[in-house]
PDBQT receptor file of N, H, CA, C and O in Angstrom, charges set to zero:
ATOM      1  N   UNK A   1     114.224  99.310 116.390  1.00  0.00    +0.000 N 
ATOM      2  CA  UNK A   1     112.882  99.644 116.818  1.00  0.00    +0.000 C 
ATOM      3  C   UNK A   1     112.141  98.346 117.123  1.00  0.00    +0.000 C 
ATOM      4  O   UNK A   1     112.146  97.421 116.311  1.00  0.00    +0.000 OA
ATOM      5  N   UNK A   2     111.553  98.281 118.198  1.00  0.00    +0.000 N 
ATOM      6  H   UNK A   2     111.548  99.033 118.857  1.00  0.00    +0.000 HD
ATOM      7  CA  UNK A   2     110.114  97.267 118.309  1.00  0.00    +0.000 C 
ATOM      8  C   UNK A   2     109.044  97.586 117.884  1.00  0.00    +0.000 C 
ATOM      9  O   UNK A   2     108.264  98.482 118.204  1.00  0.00    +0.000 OA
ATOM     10  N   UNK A   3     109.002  96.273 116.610  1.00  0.00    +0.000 N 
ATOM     11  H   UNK A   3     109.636  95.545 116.349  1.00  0.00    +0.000 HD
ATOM     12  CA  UNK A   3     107.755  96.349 115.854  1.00  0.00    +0.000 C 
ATOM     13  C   UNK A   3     106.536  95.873 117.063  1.00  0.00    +0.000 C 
ATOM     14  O   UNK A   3     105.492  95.339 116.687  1.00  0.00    +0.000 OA
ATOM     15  N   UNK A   4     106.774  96.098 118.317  1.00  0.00    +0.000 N 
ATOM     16  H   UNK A   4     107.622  96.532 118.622  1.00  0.00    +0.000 HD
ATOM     17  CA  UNK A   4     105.401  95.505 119.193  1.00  0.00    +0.000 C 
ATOM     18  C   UNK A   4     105.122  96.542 119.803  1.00  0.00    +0.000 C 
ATOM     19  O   UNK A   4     104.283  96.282 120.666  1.00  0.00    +0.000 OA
ATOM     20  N   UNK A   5     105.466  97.837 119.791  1.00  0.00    +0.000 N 
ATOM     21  H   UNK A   5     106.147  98.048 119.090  1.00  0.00    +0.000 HD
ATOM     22  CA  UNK A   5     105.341  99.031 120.235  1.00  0.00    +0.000 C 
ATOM     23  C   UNK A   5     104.543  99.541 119.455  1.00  0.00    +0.000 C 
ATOM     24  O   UNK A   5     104.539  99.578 118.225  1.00  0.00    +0.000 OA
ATOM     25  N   UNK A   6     103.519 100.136 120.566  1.00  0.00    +0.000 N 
ATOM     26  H   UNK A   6     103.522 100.106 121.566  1.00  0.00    +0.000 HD
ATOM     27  CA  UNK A   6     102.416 100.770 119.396  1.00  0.00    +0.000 C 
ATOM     28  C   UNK A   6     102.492 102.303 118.866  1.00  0.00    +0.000 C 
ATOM     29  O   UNK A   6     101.615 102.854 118.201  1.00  0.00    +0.000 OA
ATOM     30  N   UNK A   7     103.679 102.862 119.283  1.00  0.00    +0.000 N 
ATOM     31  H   UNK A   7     104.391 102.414 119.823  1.00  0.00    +0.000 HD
ATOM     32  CA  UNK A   7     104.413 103.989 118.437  1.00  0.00    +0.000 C 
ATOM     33  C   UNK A   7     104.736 103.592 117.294  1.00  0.00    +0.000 C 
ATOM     34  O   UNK A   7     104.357 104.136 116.257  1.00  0.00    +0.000 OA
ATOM     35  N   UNK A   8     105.759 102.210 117.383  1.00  0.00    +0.000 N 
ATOM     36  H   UNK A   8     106.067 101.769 118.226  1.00  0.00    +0.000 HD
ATOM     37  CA  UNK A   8     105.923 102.022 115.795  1.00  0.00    +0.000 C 
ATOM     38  C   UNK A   8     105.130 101.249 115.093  1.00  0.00    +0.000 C 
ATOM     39  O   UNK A   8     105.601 100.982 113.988  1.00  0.00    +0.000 OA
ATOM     40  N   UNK A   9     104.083 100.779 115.321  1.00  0.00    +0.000 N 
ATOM     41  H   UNK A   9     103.701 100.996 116.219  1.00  0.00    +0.000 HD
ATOM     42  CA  UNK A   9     102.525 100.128 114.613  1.00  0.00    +0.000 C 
ATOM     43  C   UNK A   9     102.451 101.393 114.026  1.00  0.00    +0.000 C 
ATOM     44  O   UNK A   9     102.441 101.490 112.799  1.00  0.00    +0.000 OA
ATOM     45  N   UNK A  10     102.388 102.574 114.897  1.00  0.00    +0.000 N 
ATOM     46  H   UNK A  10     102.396 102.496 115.894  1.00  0.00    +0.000 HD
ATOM     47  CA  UNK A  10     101.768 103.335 113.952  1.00  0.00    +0.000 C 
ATOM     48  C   UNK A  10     102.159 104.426 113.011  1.00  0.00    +0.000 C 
ATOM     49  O   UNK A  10     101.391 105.046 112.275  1.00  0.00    +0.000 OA
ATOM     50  N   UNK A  11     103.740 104.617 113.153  1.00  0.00    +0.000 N 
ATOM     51  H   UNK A  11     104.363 104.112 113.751  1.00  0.00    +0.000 HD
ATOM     52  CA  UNK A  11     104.478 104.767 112.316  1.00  0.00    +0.000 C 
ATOM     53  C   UNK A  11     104.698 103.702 111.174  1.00  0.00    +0.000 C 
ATOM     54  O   UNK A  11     104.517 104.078 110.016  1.00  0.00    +0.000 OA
ATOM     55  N   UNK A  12     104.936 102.878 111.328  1.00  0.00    +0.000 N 
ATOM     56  H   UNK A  12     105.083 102.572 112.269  1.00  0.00    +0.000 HD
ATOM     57  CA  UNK A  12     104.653 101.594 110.058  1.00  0.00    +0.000 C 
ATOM     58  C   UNK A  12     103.358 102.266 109.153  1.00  0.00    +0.000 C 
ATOM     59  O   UNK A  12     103.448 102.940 108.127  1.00  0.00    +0.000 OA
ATOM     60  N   UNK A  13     102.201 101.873 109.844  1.00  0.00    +0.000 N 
ATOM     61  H   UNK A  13     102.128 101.325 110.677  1.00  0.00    +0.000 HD
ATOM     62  CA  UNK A  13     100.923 102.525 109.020  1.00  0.00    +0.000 C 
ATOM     63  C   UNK A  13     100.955 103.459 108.616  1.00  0.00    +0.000 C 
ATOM     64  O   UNK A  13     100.229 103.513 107.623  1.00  0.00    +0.000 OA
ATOM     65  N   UNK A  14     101.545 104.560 108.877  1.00  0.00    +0.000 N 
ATOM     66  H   UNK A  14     102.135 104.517 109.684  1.00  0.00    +0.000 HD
ATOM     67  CA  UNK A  14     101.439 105.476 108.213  1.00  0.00    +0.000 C 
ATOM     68  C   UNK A  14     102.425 105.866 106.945  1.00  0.00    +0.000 C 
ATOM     69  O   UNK A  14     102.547 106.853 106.219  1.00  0.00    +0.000 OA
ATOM     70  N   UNK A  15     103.141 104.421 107.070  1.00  0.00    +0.000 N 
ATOM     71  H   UNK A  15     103.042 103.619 107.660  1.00  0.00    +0.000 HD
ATOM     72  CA  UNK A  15     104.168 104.860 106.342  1.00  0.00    +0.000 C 
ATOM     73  C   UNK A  15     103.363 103.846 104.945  1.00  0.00    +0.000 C 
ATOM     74  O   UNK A  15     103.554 104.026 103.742  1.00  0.00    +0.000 OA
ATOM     75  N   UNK A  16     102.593 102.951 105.490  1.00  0.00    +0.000 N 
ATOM     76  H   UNK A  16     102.438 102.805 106.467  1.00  0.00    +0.000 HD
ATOM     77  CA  UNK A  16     102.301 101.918 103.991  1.00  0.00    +0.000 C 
ATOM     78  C   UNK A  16     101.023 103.002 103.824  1.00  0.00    +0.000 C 
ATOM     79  O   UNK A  16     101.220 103.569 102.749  1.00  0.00    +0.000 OA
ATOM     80  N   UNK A  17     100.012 103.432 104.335  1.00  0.00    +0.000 N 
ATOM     81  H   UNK A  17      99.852 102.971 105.208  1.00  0.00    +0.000 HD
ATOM     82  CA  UNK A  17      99.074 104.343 103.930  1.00  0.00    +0.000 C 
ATOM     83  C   UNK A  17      99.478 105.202 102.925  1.00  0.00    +0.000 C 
ATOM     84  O   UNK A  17      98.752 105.340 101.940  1.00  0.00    +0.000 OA
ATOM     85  N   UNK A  18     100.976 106.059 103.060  1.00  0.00    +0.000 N 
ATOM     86  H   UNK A  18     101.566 105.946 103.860  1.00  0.00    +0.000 HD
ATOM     87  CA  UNK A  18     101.143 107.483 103.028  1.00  0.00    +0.000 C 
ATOM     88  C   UNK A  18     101.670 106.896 101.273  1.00  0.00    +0.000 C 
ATOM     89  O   UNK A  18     101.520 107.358 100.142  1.00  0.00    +0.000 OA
ATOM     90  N   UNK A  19     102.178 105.944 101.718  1.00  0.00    +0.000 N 
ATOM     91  H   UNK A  19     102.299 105.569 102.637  1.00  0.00    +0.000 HD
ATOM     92  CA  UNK A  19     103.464 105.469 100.155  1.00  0.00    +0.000 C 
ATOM     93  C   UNK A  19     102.658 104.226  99.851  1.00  0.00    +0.000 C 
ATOM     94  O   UNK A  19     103.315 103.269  99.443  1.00  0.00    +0.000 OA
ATOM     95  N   UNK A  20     101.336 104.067  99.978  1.00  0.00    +0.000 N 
ATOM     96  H   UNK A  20     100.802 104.845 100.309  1.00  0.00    +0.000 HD
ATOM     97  CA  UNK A  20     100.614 102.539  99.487  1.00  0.00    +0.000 C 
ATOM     98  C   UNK A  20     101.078 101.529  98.585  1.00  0.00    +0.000 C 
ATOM     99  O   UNK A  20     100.720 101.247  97.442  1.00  0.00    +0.000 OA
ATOM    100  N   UNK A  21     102.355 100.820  99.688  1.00  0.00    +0.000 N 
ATOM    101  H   UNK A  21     102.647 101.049 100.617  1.00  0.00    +0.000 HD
ATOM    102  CA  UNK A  21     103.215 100.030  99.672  1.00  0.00    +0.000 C 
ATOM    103  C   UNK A  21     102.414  98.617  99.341  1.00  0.00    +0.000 C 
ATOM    104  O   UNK A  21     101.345  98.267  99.840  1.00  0.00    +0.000 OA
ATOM    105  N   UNK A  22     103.315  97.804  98.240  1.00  0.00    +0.000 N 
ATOM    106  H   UNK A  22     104.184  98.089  97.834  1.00  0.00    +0.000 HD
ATOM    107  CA  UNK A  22     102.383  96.788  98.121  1.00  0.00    +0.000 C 
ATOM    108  C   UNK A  22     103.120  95.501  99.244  1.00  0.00    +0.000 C 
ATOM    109  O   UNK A  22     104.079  95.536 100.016  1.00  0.00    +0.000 OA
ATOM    110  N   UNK A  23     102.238  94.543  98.906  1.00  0.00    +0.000 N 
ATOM    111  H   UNK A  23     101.459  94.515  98.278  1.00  0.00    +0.000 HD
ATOM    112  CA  UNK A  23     102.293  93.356  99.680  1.00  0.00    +0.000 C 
ATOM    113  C   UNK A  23     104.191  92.868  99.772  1.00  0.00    +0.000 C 
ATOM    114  O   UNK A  23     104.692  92.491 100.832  1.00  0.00    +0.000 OA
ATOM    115  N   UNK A  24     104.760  92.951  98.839  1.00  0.00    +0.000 N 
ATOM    116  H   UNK A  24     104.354  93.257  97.979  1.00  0.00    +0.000 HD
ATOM    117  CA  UNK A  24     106.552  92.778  99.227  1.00  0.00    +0.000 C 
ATOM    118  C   UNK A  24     107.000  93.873 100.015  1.00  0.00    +0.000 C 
ATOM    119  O   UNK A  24     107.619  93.819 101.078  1.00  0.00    +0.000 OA
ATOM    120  N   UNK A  25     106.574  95.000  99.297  1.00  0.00    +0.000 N 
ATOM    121  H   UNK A  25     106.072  95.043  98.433  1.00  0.00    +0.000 HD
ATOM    122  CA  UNK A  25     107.099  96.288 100.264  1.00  0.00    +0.000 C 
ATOM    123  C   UNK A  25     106.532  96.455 101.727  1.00  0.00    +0.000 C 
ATOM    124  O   UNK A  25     107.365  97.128 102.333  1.00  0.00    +0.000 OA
ATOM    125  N   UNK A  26     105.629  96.182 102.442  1.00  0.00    +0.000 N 
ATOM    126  H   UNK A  26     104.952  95.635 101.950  1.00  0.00    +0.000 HD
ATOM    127  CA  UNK A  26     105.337  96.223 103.611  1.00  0.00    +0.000 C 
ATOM    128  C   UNK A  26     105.726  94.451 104.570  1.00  0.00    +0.000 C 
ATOM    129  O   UNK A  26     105.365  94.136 105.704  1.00  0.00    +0.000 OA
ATOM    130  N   UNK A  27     106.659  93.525 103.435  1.00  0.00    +0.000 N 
ATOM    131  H   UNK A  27     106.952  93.781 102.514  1.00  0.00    +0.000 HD
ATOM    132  CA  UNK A  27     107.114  92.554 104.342  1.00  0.00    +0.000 C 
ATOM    133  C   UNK A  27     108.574  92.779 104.226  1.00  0.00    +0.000 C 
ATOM    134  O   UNK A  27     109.389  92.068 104.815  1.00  0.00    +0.000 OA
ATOM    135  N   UNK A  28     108.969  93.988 103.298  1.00  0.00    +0.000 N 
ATOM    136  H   UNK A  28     108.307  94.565 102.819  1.00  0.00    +0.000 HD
ATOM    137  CA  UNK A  28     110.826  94.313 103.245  1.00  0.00    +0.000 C 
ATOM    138  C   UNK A  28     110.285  95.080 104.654  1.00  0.00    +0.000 C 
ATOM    139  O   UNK A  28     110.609  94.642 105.758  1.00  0.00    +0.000 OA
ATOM    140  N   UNK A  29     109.484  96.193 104.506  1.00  0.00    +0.000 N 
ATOM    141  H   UNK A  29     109.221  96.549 103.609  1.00  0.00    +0.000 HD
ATOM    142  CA  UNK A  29     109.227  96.996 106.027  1.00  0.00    +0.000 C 
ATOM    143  C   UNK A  29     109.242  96.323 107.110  1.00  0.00    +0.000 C 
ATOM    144  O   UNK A  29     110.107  96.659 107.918  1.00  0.00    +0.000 OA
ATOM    145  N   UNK A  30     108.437  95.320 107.443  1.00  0.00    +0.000 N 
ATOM    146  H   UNK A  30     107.735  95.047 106.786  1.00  0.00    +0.000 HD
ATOM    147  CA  UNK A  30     108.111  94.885 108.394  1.00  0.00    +0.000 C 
ATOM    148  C   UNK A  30     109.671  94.221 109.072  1.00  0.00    +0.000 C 
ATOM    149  O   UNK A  30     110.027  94.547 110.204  1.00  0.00    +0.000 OA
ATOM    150  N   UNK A  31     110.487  93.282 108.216  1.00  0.00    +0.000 N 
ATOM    151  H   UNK A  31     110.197  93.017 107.296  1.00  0.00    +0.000 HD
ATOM    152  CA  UNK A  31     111.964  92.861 107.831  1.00  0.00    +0.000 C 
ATOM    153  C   UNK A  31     112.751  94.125 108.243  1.00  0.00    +0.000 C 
ATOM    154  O   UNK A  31     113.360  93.763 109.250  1.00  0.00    +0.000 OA
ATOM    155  N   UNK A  32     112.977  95.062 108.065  1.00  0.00    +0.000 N 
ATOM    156  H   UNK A  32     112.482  95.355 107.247  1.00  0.00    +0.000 HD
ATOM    157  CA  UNK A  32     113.923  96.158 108.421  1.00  0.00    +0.000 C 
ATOM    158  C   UNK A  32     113.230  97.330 109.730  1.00  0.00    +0.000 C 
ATOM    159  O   UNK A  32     113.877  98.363 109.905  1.00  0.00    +0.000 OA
ATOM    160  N   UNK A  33     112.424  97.193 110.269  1.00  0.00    +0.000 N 
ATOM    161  H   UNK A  33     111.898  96.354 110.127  1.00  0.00    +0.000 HD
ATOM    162  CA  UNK A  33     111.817  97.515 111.319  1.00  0.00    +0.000 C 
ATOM    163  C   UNK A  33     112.730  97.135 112.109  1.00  0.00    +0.000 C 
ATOM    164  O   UNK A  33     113.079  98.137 112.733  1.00  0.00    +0.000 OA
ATOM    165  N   UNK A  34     113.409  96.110 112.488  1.00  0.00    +0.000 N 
ATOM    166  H   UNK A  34     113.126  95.296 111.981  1.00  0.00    +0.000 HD
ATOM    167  CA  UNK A  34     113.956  95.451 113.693  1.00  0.00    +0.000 C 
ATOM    168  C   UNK A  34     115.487  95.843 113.812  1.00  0.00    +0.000 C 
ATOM    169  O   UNK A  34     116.109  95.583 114.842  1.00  0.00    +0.000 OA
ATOM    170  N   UNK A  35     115.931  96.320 113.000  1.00  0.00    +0.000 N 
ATOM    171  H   UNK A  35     115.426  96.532 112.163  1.00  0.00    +0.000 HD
ATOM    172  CA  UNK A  35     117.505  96.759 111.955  1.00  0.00    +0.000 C 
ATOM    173  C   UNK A  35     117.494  98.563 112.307  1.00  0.00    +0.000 C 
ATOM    174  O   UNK A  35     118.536  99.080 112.708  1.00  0.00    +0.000 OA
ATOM    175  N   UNK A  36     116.887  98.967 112.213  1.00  0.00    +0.000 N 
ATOM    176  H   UNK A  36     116.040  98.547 111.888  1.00  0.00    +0.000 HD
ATOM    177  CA  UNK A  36     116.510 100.760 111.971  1.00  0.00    +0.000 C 
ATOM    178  C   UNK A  36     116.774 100.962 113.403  1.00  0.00    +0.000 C 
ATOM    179  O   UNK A  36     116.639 100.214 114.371  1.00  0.00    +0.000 OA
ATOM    180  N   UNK A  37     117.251 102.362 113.259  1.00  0.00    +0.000 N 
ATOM    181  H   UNK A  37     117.360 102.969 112.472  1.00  0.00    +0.000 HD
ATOM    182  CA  UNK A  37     116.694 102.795 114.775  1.00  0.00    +0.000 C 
ATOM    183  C   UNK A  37     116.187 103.733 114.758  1.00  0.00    +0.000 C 
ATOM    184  O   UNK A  37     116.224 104.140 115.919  1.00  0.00    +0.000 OA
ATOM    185  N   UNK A  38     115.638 104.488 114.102  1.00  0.00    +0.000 N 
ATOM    186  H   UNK A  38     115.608 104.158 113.158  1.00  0.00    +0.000 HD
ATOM    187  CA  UNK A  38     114.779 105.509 114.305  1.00  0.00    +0.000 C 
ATOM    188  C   UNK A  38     113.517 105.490 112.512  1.00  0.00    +0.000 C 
ATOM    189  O   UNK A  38     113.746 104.970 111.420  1.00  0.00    +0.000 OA
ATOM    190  N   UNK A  39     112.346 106.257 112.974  1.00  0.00    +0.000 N 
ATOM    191  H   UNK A  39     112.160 106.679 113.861  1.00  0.00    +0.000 HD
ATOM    192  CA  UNK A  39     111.567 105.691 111.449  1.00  0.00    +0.000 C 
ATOM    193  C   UNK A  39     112.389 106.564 110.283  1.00  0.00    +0.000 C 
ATOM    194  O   UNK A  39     111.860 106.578 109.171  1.00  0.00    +0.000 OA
ATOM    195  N   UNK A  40     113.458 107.186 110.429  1.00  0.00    +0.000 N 
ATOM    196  H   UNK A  40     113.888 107.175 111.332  1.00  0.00    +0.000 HD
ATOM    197  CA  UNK A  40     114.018 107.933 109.500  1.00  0.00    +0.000 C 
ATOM    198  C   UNK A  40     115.226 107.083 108.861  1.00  0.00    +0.000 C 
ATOM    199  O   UNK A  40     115.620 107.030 107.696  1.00  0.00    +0.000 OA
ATOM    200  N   UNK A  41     115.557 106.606 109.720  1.00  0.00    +0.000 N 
ATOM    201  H   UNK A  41     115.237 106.649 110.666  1.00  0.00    +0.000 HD
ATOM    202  CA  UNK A  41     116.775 105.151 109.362  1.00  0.00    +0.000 C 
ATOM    203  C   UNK A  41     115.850 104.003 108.412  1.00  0.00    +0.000 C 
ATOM    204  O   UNK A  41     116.223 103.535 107.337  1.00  0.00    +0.000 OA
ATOM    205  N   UNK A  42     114.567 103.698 109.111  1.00  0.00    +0.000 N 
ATOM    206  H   UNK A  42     114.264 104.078 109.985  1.00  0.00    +0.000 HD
ATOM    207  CA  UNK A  42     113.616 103.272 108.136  1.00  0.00    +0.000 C 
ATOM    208  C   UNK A  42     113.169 102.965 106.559  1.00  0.00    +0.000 C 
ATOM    209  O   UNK A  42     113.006 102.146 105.655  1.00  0.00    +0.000 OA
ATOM    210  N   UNK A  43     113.115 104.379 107.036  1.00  0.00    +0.000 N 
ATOM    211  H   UNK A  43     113.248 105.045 107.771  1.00  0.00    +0.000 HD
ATOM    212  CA  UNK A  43     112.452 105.477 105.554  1.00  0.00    +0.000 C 
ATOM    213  C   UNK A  43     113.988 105.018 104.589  1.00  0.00    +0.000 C 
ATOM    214  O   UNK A  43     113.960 104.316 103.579  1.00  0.00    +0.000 OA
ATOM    215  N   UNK A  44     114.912 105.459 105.044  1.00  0.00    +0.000 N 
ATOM    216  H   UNK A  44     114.934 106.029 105.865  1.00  0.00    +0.000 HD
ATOM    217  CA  UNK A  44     116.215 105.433 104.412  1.00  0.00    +0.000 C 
ATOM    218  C   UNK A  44     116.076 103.982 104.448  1.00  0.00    +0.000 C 
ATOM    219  O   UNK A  44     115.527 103.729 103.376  1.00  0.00    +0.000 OA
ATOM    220  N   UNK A  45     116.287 102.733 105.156  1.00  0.00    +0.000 N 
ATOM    221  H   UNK A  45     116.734 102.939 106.027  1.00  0.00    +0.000 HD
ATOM    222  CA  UNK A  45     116.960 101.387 104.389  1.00  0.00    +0.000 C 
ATOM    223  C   UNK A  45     115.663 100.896 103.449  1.00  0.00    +0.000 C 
ATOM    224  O   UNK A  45     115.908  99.966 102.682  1.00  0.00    +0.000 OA
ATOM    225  N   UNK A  46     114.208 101.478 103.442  1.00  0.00    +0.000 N 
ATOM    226  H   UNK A  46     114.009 102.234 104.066  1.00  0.00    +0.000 HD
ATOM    227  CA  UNK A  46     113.533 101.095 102.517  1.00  0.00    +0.000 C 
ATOM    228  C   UNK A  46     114.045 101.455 101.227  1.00  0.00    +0.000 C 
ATOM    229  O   UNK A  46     114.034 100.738 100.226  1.00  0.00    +0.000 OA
ATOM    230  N   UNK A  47     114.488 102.601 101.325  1.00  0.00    +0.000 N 
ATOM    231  H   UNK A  47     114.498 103.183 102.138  1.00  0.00    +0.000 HD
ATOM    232  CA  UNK A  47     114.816 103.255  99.723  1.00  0.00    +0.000 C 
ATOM    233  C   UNK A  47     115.808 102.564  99.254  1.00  0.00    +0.000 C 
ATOM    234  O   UNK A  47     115.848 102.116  98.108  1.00  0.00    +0.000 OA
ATOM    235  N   UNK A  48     116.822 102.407 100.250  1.00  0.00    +0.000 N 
ATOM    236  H   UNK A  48     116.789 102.771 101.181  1.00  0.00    +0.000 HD
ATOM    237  CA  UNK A  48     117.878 101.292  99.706  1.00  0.00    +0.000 C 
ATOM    238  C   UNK A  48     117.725 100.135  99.367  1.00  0.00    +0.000 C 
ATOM    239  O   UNK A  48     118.083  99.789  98.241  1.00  0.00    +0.000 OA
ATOM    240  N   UNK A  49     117.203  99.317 100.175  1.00  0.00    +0.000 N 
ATOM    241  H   UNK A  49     116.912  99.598 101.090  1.00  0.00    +0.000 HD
ATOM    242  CA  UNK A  49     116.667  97.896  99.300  1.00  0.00    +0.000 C 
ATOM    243  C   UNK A  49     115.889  98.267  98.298  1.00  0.00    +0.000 C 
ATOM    244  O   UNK A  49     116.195  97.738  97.229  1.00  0.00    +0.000 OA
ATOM    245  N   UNK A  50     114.748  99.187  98.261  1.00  0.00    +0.000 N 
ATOM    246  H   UNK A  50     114.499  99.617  99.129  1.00  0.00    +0.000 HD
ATOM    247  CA  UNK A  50     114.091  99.519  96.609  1.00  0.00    +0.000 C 
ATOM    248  C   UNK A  50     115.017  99.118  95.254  1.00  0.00    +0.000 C 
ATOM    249  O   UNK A  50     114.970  98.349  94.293  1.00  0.00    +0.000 OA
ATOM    250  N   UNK A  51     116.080 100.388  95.954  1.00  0.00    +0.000 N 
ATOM    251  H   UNK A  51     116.118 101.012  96.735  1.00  0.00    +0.000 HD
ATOM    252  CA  UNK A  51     116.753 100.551  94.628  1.00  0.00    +0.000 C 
ATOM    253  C   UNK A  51     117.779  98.800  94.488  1.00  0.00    +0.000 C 
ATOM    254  O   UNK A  51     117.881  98.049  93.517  1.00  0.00    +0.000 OA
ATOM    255  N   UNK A  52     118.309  98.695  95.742  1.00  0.00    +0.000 N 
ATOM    256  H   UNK A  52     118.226  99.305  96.531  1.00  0.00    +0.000 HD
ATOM    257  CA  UNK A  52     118.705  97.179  95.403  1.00  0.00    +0.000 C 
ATOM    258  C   UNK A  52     118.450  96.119  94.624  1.00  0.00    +0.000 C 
ATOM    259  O   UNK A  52     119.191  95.281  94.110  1.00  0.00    +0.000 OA
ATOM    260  N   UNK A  53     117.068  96.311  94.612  1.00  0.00    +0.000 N 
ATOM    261  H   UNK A  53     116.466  96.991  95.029  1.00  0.00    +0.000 HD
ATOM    262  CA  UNK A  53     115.850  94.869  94.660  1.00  0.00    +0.000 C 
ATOM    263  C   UNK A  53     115.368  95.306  93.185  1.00  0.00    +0.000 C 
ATOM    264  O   UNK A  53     114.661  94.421  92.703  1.00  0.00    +0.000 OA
ATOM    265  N   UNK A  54     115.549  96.454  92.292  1.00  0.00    +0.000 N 
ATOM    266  H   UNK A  54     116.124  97.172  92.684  1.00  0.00    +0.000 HD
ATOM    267  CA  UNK A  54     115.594  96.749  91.046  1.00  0.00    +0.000 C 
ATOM    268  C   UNK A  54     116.797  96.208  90.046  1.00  0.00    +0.000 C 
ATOM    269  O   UNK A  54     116.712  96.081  88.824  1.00  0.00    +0.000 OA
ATOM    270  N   UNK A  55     118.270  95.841  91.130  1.00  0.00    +0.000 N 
ATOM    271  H   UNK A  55     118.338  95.944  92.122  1.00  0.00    +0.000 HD
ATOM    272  CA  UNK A  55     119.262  95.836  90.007  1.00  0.00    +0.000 C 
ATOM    273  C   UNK A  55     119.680  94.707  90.266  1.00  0.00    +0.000 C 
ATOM    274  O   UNK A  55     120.571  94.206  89.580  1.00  0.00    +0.000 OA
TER     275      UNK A  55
């Protein structure tokens, strides 16, 4: 996905709004934006680094 597309600006936002992601979690987002290809691939490699970035 292009994070310079203002489809996914605003999918991003809604995704740190919806899950009020703190300041690491919206720069892992911003970091895997470019990797994803759809915001559901997204949604999914956030959860995975979560749980990563715990163990």
């Amino acid at each position: 996905m292009n994070i310079n597309d203002e489809i996914v600006l605003k999918k991003i936002n809604r995704l740190i709004a919806t899950d009020r992601l703190n300041k690491n979690q919206i720069l892992q987002l911003v970091n895997l934006v470019s990797i994803s290809k759809s915001i559901n691939e997204l949604e999914e490699n956030m959860k995975w680094e979560t749980f990563k970035s715990k163990y």
